[in-house]
PyMOL Python script that loads the backbone (N, CA, C, O; Angstrom):
from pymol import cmd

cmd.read_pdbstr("""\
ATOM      1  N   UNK A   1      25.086   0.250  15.846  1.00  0.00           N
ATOM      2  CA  UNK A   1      24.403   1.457  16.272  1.00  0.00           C
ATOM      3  C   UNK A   1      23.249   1.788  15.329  1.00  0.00           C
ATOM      4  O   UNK A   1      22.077   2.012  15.631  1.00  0.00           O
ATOM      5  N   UNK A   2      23.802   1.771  14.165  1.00  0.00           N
ATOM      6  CA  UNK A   2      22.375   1.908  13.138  1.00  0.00           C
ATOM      7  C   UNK A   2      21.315   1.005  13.136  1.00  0.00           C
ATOM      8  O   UNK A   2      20.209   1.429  12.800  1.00  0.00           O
ATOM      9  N   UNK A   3      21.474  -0.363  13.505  1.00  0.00           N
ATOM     10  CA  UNK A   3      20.470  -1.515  13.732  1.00  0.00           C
ATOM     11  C   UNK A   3      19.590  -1.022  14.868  1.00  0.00           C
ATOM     12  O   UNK A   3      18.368  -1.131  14.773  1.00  0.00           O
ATOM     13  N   UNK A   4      20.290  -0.362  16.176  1.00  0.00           N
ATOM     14  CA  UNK A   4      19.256  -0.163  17.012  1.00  0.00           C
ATOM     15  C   UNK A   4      18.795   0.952  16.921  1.00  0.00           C
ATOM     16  O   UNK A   4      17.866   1.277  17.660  1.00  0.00           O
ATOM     17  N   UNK A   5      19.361   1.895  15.924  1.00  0.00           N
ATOM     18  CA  UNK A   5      18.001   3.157  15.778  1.00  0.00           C
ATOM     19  C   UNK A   5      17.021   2.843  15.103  1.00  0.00           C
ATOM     20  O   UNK A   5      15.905   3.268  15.402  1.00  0.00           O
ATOM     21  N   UNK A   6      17.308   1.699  13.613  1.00  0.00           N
ATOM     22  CA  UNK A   6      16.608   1.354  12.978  1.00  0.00           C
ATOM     23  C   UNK A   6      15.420   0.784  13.794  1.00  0.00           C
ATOM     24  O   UNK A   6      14.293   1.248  13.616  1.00  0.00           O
ATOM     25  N   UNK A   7      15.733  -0.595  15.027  1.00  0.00           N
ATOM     26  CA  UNK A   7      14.598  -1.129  15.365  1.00  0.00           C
ATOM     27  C   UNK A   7      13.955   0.198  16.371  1.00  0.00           C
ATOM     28  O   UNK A   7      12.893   0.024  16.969  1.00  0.00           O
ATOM     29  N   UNK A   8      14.491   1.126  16.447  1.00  0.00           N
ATOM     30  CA  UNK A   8      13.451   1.895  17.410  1.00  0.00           C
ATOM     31  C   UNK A   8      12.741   2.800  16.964  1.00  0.00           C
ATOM     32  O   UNK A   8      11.866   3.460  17.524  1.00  0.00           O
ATOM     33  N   UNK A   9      13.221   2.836  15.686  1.00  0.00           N
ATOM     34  CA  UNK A   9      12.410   4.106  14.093  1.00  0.00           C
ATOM     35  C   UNK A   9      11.549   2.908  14.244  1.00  0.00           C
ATOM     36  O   UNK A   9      11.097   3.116  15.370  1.00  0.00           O
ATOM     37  N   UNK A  10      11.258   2.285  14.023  1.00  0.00           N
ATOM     38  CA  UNK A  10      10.239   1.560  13.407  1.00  0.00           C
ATOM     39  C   UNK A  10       9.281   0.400  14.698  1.00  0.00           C
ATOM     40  O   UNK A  10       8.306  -0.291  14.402  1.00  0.00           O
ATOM     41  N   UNK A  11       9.834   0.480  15.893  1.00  0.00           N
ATOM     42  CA  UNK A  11       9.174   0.203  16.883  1.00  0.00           C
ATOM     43  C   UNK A  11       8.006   1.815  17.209  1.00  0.00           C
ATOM     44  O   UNK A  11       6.810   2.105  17.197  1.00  0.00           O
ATOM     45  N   UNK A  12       8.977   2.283  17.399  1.00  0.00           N
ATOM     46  CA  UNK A  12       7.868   4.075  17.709  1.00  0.00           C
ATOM     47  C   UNK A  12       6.770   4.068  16.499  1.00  0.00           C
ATOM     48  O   UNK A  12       5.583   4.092  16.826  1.00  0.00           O
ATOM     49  N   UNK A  13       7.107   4.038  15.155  1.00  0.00           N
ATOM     50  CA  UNK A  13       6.316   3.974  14.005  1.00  0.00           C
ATOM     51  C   UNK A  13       5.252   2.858  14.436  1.00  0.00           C
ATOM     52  O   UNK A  13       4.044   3.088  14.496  1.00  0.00           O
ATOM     53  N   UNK A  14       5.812   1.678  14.715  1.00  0.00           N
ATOM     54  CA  UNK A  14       4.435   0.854  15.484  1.00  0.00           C
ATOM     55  C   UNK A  14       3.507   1.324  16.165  1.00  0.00           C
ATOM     56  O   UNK A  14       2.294   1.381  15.965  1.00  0.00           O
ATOM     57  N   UNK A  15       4.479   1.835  17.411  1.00  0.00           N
ATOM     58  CA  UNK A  15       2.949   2.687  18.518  1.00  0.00           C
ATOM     59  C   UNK A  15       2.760   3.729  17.985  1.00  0.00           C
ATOM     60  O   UNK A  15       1.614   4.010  18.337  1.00  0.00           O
ATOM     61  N   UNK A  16       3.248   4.812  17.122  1.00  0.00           N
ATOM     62  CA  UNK A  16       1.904   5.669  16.693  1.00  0.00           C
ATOM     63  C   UNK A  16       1.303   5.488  16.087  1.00  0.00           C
ATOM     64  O   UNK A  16       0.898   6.559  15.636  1.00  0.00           O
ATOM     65  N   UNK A  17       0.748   4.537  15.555  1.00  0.00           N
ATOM     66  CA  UNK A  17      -0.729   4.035  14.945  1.00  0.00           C
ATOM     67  C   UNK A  17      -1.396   3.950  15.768  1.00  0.00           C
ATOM     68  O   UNK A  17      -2.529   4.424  15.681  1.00  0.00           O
ATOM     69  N   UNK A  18      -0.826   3.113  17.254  1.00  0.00           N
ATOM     70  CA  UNK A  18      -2.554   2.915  17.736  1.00  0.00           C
ATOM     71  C   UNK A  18      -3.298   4.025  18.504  1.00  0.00           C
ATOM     72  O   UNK A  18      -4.448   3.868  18.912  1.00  0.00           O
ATOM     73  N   UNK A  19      -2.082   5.958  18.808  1.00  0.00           N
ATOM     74  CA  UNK A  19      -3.285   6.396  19.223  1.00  0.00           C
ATOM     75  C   UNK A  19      -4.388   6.795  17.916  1.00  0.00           C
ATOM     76  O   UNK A  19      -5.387   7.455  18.204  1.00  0.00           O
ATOM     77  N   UNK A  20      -4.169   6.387  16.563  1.00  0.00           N
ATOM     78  CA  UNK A  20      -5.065   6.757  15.968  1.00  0.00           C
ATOM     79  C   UNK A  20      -6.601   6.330  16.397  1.00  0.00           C
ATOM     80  O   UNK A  20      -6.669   5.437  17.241  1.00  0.00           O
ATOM     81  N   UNK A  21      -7.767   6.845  15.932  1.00  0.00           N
ATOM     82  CA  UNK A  21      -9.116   6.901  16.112  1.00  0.00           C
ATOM     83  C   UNK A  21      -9.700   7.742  16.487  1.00  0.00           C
ATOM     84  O   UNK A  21      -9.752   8.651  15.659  1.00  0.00           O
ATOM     85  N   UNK A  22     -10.457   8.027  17.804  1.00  0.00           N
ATOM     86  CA  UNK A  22     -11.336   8.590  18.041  1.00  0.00           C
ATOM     87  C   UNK A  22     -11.155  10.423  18.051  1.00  0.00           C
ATOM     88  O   UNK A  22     -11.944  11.359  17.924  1.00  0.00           O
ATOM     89  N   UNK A  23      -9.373  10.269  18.318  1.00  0.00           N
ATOM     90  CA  UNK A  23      -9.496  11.685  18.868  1.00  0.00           C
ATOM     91  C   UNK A  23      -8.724  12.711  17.279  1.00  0.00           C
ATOM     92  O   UNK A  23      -8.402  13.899  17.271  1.00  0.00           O
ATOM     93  N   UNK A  24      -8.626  11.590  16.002  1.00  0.00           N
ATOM     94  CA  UNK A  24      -9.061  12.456  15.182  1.00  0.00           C
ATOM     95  C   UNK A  24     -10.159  12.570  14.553  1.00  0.00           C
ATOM     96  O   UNK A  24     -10.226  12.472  13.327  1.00  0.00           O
ATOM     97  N   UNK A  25     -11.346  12.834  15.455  1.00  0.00           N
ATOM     98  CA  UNK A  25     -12.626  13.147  14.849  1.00  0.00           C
ATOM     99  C   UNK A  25     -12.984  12.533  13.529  1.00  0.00           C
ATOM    100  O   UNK A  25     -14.073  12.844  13.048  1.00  0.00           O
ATOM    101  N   UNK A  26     -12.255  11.754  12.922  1.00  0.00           N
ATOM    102  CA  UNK A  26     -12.887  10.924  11.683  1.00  0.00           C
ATOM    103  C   UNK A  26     -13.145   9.960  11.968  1.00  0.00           C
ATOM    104  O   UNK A  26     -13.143   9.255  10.960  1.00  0.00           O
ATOM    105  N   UNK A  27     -13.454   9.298  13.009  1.00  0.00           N
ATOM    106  CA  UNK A  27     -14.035   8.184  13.840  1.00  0.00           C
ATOM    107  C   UNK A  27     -13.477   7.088  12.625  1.00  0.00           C
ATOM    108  O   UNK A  27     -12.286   6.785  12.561  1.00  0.00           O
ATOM    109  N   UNK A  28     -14.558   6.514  11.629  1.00  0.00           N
ATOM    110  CA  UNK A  28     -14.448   4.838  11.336  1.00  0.00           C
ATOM    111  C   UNK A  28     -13.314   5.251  10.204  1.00  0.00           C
ATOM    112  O   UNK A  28     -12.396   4.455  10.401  1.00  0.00           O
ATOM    113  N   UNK A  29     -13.019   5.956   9.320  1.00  0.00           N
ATOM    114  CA  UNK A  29     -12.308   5.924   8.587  1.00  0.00           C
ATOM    115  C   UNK A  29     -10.769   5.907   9.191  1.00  0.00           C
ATOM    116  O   UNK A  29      -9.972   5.118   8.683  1.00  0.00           O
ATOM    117  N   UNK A  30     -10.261   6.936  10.478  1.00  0.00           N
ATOM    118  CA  UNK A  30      -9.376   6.779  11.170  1.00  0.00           C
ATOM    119  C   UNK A  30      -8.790   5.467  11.528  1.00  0.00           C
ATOM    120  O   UNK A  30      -7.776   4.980  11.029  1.00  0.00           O
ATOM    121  N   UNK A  31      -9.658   4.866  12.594  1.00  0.00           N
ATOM    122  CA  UNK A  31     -10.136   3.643  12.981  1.00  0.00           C
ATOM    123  C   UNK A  31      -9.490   2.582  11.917  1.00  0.00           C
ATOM    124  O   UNK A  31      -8.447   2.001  12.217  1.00  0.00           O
ATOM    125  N   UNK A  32     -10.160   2.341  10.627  1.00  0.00           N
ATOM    126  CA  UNK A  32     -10.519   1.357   9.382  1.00  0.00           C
ATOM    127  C   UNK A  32      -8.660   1.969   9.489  1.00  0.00           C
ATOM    128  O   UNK A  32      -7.918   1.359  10.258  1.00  0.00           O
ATOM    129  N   UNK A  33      -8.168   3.007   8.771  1.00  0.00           N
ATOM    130  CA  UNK A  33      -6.747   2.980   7.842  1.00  0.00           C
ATOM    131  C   UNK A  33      -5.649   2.593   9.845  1.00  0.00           C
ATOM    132  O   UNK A  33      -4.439   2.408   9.714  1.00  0.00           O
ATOM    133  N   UNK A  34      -6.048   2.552  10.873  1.00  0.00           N
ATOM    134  CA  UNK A  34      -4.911   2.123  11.951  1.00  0.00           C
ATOM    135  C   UNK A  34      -5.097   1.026  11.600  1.00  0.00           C
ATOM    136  O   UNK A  34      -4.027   0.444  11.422  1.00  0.00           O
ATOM    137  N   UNK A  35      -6.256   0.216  11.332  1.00  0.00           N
ATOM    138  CA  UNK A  35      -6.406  -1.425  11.046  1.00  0.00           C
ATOM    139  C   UNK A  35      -5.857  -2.059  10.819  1.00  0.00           C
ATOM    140  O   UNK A  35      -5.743  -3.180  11.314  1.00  0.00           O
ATOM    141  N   UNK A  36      -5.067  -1.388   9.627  1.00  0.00           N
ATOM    142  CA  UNK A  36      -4.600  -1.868   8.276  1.00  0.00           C
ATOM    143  C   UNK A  36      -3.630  -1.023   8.538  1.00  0.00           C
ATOM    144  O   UNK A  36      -2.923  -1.914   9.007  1.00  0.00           O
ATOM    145  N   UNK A  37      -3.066  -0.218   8.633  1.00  0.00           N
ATOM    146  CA  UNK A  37      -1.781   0.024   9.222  1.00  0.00           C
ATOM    147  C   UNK A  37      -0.859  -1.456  10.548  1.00  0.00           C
ATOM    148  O   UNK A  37       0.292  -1.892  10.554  1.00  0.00           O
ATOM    149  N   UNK A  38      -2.081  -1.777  11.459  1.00  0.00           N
ATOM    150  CA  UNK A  38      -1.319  -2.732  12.236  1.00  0.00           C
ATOM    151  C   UNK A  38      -1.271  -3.817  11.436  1.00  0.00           C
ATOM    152  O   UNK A  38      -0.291  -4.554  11.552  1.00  0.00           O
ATOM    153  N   UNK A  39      -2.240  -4.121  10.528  1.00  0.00           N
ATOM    154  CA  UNK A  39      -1.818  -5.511   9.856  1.00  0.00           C
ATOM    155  C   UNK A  39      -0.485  -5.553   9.157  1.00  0.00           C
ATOM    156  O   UNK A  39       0.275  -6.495   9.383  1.00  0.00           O
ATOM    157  N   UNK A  40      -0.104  -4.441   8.195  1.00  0.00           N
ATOM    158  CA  UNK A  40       0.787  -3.967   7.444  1.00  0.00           C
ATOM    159  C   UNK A  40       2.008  -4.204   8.153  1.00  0.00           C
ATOM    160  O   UNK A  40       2.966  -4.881   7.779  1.00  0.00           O
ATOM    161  N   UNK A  41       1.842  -3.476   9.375  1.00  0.00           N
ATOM    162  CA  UNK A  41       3.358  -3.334  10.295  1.00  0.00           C
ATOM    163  C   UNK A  41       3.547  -4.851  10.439  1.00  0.00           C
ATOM    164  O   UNK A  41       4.568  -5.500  10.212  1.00  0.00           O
ATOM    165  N   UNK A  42       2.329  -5.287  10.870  1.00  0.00           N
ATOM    166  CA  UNK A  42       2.790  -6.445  11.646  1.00  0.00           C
ATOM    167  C   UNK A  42       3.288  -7.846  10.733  1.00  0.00           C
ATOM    168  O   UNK A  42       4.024  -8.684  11.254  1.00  0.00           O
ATOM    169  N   UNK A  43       2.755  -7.996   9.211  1.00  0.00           N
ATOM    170  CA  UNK A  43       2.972  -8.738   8.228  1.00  0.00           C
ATOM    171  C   UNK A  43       3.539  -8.937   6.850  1.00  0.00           C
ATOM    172  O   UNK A  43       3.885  -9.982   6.298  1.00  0.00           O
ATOM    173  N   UNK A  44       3.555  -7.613   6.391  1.00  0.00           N
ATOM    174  CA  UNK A  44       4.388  -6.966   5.324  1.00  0.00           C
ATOM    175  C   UNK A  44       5.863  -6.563   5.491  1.00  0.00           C
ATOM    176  O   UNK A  44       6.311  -6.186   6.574  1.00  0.00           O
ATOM    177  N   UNK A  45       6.431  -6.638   4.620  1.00  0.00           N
ATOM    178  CA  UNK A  45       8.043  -6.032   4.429  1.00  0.00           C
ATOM    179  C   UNK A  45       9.026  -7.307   4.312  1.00  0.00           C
ATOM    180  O   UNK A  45       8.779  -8.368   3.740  1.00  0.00           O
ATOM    181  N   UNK A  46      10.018  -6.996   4.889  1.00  0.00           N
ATOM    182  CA  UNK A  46      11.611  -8.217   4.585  1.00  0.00           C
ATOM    183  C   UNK A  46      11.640  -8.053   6.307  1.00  0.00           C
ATOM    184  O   UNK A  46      11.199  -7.216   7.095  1.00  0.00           O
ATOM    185  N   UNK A  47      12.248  -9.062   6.402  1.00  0.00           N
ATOM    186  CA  UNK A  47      12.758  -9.975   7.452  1.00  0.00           C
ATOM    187  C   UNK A  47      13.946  -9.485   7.084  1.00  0.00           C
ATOM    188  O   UNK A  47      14.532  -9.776   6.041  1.00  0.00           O
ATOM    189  N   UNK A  48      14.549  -8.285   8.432  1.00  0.00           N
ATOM    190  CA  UNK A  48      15.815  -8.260   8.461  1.00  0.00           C
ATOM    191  C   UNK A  48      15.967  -7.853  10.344  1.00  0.00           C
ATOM    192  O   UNK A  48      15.203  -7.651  11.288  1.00  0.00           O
ATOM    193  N   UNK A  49      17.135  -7.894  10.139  1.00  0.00           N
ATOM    194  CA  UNK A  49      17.690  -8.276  11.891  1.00  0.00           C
ATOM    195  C   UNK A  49      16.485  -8.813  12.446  1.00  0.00           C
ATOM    196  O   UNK A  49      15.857  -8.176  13.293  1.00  0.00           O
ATOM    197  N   UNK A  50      16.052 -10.117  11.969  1.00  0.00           N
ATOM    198  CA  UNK A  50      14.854 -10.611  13.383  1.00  0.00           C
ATOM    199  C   UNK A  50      13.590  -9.726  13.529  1.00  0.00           C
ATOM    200  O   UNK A  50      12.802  -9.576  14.462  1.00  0.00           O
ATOM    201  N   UNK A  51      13.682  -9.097  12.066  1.00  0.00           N
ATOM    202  CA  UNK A  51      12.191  -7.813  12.516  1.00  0.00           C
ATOM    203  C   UNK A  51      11.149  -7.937  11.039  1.00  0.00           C
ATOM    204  O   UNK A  51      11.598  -7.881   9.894  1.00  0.00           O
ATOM    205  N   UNK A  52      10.136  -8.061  11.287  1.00  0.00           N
ATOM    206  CA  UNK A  52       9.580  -7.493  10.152  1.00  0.00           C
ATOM    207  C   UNK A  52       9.611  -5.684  10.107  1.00  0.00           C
ATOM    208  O   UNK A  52       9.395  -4.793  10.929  1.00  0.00           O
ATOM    209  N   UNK A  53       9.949  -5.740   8.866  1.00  0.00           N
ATOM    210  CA  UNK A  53      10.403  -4.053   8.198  1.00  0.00           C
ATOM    211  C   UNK A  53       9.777  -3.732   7.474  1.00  0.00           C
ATOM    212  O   UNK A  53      10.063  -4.369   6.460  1.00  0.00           O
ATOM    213  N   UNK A  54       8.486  -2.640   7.161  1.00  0.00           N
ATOM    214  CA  UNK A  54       7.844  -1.780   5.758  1.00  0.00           C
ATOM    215  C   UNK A  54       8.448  -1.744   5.091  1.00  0.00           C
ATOM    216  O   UNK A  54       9.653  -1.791   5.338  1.00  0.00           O
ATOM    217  N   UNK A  55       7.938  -1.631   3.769  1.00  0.00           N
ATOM    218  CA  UNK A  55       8.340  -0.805   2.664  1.00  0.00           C
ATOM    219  C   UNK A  55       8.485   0.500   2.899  1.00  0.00           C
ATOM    220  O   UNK A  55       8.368   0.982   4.025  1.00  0.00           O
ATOM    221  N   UNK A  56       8.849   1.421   1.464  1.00  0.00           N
ATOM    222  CA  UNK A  56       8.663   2.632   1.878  1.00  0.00           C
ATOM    223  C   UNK A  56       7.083   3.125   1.537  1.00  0.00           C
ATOM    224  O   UNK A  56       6.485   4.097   1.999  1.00  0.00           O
ATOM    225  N   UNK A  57       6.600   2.079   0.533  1.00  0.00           N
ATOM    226  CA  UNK A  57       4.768   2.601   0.372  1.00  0.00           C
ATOM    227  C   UNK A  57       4.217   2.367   1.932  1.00  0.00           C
ATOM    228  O   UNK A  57       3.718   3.353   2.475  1.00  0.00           O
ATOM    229  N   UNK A  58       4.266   1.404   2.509  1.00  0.00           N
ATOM    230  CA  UNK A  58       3.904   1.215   3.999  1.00  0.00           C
ATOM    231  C   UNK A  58       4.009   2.417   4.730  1.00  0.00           C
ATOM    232  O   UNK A  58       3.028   3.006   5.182  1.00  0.00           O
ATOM    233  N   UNK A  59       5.179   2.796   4.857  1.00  0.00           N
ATOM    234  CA  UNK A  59       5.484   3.519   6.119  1.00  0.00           C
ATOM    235  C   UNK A  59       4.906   4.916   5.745  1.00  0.00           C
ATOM    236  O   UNK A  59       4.107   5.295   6.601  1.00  0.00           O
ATOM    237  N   UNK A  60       5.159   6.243   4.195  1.00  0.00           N
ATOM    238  CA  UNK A  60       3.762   6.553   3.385  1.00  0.00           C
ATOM    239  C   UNK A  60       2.600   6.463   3.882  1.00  0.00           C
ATOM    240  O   UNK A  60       2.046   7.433   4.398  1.00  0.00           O
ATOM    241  N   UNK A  61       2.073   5.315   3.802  1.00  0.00           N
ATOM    242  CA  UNK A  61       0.504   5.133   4.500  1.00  0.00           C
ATOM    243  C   UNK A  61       0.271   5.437   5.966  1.00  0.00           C
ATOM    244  O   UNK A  61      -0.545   6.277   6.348  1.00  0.00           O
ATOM    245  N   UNK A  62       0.945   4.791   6.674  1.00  0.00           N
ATOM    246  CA  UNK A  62       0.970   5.193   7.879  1.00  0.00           C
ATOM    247  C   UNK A  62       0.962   6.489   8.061  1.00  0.00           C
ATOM    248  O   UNK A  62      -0.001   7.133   8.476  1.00  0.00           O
ATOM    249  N   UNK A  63       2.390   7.064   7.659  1.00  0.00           N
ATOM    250  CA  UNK A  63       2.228   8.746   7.928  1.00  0.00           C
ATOM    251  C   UNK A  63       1.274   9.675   7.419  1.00  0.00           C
ATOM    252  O   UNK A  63       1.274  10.828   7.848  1.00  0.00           O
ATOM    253  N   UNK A  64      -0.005   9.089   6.052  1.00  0.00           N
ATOM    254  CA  UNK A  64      -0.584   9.331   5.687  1.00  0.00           C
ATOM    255  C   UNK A  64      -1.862   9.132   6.913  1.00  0.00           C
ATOM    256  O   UNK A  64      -2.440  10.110   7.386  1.00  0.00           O
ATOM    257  N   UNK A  65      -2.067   8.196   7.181  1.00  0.00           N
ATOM    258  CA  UNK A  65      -2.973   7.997   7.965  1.00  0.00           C
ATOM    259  C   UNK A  65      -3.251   8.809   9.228  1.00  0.00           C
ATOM    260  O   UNK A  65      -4.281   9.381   9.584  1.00  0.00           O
ATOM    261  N   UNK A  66      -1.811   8.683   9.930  1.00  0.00           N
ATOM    262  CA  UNK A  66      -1.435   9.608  10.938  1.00  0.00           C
ATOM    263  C   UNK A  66      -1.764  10.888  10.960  1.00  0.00           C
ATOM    264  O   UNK A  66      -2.054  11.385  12.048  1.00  0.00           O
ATOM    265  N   UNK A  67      -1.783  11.547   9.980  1.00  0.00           N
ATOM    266  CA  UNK A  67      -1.682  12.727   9.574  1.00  0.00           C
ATOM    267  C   UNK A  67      -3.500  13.370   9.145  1.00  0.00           C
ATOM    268  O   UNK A  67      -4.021  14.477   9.012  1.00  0.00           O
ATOM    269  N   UNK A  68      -3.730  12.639   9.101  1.00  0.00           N
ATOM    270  CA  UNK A  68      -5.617  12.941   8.813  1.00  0.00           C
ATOM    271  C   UNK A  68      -6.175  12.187   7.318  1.00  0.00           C
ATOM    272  O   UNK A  68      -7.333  11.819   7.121  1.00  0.00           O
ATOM    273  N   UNK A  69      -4.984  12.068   6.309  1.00  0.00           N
ATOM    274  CA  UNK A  69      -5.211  12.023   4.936  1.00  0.00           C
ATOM    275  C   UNK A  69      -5.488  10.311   5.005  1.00  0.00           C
ATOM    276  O   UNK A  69      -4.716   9.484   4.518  1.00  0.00           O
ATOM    277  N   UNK A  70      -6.694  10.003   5.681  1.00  0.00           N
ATOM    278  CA  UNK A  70      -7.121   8.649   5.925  1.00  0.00           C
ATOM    279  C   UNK A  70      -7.934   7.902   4.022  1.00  0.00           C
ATOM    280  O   UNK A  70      -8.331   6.738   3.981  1.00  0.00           O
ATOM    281  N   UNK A  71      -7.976   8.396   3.334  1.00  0.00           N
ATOM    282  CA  UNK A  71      -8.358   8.286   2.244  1.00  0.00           C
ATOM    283  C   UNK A  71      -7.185   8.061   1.473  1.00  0.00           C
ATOM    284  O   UNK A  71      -7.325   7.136   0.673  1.00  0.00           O
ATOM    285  N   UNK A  72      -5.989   8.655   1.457  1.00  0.00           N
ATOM    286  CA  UNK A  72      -5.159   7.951   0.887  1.00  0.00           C
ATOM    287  C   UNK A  72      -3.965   7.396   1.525  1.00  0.00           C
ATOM    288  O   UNK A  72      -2.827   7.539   1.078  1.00  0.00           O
ATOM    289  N   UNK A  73      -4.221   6.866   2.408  1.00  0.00           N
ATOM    290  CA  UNK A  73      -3.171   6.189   3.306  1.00  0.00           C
ATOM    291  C   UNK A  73      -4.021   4.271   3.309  1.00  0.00           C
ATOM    292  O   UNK A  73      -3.479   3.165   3.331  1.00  0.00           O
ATOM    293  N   UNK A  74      -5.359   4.642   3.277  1.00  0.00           N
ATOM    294  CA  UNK A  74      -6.592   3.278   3.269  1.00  0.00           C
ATOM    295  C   UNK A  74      -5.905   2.848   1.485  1.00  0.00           C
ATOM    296  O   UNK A  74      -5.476   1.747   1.138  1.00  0.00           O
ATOM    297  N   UNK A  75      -6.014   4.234   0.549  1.00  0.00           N
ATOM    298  CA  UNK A  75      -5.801   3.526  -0.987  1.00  0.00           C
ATOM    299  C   UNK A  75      -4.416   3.220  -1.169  1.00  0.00           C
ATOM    300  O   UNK A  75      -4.198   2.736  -2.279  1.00  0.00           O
ATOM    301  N   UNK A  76      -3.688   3.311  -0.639  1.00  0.00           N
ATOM    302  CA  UNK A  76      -2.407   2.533  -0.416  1.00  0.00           C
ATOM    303  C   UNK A  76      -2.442   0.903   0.035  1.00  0.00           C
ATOM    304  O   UNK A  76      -2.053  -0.070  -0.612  1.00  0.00           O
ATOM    305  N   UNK A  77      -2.963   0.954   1.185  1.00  0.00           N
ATOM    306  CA  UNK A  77      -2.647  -0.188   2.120  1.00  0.00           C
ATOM    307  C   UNK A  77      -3.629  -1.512   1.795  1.00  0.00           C
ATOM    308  O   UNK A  77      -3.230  -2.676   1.840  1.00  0.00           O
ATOM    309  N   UNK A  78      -4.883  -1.127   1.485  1.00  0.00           N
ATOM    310  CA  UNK A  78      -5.839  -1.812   0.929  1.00  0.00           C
ATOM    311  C   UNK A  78      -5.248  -2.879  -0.171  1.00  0.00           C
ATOM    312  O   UNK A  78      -5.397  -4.097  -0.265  1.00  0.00           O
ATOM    313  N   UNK A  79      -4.680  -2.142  -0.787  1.00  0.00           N
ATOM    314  CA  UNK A  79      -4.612  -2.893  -2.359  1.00  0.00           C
ATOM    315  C   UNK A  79      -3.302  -3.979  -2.054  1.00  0.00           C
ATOM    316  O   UNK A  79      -3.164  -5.085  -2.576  1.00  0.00           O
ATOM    317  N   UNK A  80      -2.298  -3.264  -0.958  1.00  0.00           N
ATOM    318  CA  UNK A  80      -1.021  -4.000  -0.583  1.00  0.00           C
ATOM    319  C   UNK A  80      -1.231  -5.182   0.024  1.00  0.00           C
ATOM    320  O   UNK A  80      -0.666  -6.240  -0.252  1.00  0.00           O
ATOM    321  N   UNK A  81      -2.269  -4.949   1.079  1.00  0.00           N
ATOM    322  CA  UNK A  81      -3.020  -6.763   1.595  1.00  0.00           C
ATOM    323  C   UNK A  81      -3.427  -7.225   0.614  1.00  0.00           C
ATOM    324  O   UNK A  81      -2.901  -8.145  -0.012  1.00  0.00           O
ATOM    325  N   UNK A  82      -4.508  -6.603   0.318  1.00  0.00           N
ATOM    326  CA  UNK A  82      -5.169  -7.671  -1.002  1.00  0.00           C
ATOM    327  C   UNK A  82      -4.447  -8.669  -1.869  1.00  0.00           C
ATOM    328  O   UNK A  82      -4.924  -9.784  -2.081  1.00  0.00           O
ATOM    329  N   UNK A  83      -3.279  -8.262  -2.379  1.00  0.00           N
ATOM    330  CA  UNK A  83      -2.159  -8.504  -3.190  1.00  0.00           C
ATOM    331  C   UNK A  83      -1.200  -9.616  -2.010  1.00  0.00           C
ATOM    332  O   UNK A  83      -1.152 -10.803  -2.332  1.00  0.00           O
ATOM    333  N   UNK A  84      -0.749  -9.345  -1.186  1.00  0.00           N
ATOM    334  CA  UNK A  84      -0.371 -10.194  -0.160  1.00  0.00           C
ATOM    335  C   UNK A  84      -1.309 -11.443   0.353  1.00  0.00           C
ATOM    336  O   UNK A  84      -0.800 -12.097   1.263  1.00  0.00           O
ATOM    337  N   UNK A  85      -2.497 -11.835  -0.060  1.00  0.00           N
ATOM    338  CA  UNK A  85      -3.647 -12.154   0.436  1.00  0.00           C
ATOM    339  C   UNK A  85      -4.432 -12.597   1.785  1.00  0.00           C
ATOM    340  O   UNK A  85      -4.977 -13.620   2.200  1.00  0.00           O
ATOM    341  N   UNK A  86      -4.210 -11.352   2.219  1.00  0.00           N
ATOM    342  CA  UNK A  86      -5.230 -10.803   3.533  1.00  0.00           C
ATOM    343  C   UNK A  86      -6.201 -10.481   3.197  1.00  0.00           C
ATOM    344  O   UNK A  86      -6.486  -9.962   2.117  1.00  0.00           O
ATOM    345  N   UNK A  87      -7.026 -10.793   4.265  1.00  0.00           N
ATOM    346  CA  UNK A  87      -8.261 -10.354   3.943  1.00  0.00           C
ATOM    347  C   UNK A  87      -8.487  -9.386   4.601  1.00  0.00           C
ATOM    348  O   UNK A  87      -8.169  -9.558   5.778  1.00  0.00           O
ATOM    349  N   UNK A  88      -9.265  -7.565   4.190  1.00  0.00           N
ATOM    350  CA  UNK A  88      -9.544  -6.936   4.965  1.00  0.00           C
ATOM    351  C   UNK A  88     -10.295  -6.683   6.393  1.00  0.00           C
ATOM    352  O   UNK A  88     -11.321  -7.240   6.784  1.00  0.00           O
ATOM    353  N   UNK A  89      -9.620  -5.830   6.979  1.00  0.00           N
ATOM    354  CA  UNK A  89     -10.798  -5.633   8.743  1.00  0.00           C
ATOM    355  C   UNK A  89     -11.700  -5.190   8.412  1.00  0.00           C
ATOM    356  O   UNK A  89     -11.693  -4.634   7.313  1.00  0.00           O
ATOM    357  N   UNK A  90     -13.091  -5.231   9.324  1.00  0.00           N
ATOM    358  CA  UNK A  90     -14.160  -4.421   9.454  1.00  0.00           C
ATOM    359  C   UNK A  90     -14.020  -3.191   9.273  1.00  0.00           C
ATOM    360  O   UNK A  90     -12.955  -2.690   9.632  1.00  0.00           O
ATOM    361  N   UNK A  91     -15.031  -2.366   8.679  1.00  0.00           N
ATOM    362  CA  UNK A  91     -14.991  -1.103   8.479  1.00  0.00           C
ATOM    363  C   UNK A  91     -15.527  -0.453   9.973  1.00  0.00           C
ATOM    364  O   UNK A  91     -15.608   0.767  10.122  1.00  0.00           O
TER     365      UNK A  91
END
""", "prot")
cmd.dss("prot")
cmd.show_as("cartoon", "prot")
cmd.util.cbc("prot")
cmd.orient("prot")
């Protein structure tokens, strides 16, 4: 029972990134930290039950991002690819 709330905490945490952008009026910076939020979700964390899983700095960023505070949700996530070695999205 806890495995499938877990994958659905963190499936939902997937799709709310992508309505980020336009309609919080911070257009490219919005935009730039969902970027890197989907890379994050989609490549970062442990491999458990068959899923890639965040950290807790990840998931942080995201809700950071989500939330308007696109400046420090980007200085989170930025440095976590980099270090992983991804290369960043377009601004």
């Amino acid at each position: 029972m806890q495995n499938r709330f877990m994958r659905s905490f963190f499936l939902l945490l997937a799709l709310a990134v992508l309505p980020l952008g336009p309609g919080l009026g911070q257009g490219s910076d919005a935009d730039y930290c969902a970027k890197l939020a989907e890379v994050a979700l989609r490549y970062l964390g442990r491999l458990q039950d068959g899923a890639n899983k965040p950290d807790g700095d990840t998931v942080v960023a995201i809700d950071r991002c989500q939330k308007g505070d696109t400046a420090s949700g980007i200085a989170i996530l930025e440095p976590k690819l980099l270090k992983a070695g991804f290369s960043l999205p377009q601004r």
